[in-house]
N, C-alpha and C positions, 0 to 999 in steps of 0.2 A: 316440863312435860313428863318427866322421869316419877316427880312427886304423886301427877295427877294418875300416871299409870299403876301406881304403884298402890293409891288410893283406892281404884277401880277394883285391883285383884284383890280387895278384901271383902268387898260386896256381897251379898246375896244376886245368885244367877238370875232369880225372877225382876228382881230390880234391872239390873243389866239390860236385861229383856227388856223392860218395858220402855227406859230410857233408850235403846235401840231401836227400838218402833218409833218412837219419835221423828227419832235420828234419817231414820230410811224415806220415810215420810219428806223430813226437810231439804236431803239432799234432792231428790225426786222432784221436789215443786221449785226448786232454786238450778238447777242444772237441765238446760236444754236438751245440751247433747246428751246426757247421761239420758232423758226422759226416751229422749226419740231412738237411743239404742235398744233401751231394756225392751219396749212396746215393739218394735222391728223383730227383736230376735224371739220374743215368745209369740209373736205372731210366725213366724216362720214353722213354730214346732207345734202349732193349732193348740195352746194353751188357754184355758178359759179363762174370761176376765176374773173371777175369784183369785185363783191361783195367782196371776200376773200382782195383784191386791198382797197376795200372801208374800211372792218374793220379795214387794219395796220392803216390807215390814222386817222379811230374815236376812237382808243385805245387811239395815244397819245392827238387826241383832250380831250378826253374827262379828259384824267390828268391836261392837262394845264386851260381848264376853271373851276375848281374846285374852285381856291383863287377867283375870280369874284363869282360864287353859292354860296360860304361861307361867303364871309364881302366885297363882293364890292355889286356898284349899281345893283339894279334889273335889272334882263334880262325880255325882250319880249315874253308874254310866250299864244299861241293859245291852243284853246279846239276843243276834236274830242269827243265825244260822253259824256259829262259834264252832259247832261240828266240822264244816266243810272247812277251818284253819284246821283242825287236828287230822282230819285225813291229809289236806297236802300238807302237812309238816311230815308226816310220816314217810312222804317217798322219799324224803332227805333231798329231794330233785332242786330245791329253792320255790321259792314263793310271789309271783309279783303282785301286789296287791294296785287296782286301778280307783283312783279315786278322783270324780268329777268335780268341780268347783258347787258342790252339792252338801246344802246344810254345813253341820261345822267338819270340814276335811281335817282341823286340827286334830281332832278329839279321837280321829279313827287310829293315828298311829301310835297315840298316847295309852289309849286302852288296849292297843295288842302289846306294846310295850309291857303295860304292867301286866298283864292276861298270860300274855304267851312267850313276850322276848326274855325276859330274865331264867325263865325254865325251862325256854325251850331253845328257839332261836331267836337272836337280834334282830331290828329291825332298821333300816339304813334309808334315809328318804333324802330325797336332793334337796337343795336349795339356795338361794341365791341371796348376799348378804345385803340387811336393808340399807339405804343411801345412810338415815341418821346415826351418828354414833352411839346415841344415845339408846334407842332402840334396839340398834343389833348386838349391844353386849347384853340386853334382856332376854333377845331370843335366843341368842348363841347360850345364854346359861340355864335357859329356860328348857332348852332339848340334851341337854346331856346329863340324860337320866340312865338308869339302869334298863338294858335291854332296846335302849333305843342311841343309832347312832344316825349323823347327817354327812355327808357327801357334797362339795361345791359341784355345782352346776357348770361345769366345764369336762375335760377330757382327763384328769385325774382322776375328778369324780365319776364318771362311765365305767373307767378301769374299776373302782371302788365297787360301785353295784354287781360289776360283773364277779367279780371278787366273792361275793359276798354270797351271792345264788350261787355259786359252783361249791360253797361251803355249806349247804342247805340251807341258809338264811334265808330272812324276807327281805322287798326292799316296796317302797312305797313311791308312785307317781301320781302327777294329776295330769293324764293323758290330753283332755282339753285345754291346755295351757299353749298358748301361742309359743312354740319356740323361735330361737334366730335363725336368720337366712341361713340357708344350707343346710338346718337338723330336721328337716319337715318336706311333707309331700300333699300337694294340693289335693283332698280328697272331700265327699261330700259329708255333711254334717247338717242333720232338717234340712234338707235338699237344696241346700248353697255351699259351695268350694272354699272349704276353710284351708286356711295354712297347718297342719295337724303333725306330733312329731311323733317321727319313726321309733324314737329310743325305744318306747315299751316292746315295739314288734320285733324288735334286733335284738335286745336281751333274751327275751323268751324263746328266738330263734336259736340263738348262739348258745345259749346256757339249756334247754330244755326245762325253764321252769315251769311248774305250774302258774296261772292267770287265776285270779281271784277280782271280783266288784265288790268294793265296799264304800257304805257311806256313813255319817254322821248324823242322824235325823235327830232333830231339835225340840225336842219334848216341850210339851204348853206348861203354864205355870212354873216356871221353874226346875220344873222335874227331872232337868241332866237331860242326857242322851242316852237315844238308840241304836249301835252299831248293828249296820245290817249286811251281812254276808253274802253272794249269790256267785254261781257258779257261772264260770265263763264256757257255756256250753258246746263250742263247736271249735274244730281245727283248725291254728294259725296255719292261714298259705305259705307257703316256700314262698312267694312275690310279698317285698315289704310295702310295695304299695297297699295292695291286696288286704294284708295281711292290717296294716293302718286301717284302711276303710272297714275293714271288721272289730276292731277296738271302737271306733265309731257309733259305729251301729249299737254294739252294748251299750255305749255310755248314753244313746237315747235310748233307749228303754229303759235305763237307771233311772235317768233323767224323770219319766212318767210314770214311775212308781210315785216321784215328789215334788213334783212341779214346782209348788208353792215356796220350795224352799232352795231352788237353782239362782245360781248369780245368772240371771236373764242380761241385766247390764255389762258383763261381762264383754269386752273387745274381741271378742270371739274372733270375728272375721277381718282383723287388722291387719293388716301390712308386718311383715317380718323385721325384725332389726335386726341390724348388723350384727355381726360376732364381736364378744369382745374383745379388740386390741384390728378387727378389720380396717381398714383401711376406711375413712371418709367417701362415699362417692360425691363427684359435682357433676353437675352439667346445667 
């Protein structure tokens, strides 16, 4: 698998692409449950059937140009509002940048990385290591790059981001990401009760950073990426509920800027898993 990964990252991106659409295509006609989620959750957010058509196709894009984002050549990558990172770098206050499971989310930390973290401030994004061994010394060698650092997904790593914003850095989340029991608060998401997690709204609280929306949009033919910038317009509540359910609400209207390109299949509205090292429940 390491061979074929490795083969992948020397590709041209529009190849990638196309064998991705395939790809999206096959899992889609071969997986039930995947079928009846993805069609559930973009019905939920009144998505047109086009759009629903475009996400099978960017799901599996977005798996196959992965080895290229990871250790092959740099992709082409355009800026849409690059401004609003130079103003909030400027309060020296830190930066949280919010990014939805929308287009390629890789490719957004990787371009502020090279754009902004090496000359200005770093950028520090959580993550969690993958099961294969094989895999995760790819990604682990893959993000330790200049201006870009990562944080494990536990309570070191919190300290670490917090760290990091009080030092005027950035740190990068993907706020739609189901967390584990006890890091999340049930709030509405396209008007059903997702599990949704507090961290982004307790950072920004505890730290006064500035809130930034960005995402990865997936350029046709080949053409690289569009990182798009947009301001997080209104005041986090003092209530971290509160303050969750308005993270929310940005990320759908991120979301309908690009429909076609949201992981709709996405477990959204899952069940929490335990912490790790929590205890088993039976009954």
């Amino acid at each position: 698998m390491a061979f074929v990964f490795r083969f992948l990252s020397r590709q041209p991106l529009g190849l990638l692409h196309r064998i991705g659409w395939l790809c999206g295509w096959l899992v889609y006609g071969l997986s039930p449950t995947y079928r009846r989620r993805l069609q559930e959750n973009a019905r939920l957010a009144g998505v047109k059937p086009s759009c629903v058509r475009a996400s099978i196709e960017a799901a599996g894009q977005m798996v196959l140009e992965l080895p290229r984002l990871w250790i092959g050549p740099e992709v082409p990558v355009q800026w849409d509002g690059a401004e609003l990172i130079d103003t909030a770098l400027e309060s020296h206050q830190g930066v949280i940048f919010l990014t939805p499971h929308l287009g390629s989310f890789e490719v957004t930390a990787r371009a502020y990385a090279q754009r902004f973290g090496v000359a200005h401030a770093p950028m520090t994004v959580l993550y969690r290591p993958a099961r294969q061994v094989w895999l995760r010394s790819i990604i682990e060698a893959s993000r330790r790059r200049p201006g870009l650092a990562t944080a494990p997904a536990n309570l070191a790593g919190v300290k670490q981001l917090i760290k990091a914003l009080r030092s005027g850095q950035a740190v990068g989340l993907l706020p739609d990401q189901v967390p584990p029991e006890g890091q999340g608060a049930l709030v509405s998401f396209f008007g059903k009760p997702a599990y949704t997690m507090t961290l982004a709204a307790r950072l920004a609280q505890q730290t006064g950073a500035r809130v930034v929306l960005a995402w990865g949009e997936r350029l046709e033919g080949g053409k690289g990426f569009r990182v798009c910038v947009r301001p997080f317009d209104e005041a986090l509540s003092a209530d971290v509920v509160q303050a969750t359910l308005q993270i929310n609400r940005a990320m759908e209207r991120v979301i309908h800027e690009l429909p076609g390109q949201y992981l709709w299949g996405y477990a959204r509205y899952k069940q929490p898993r335990q912490p790790e090292g929590a205890p088993e429940q039976k009954g």
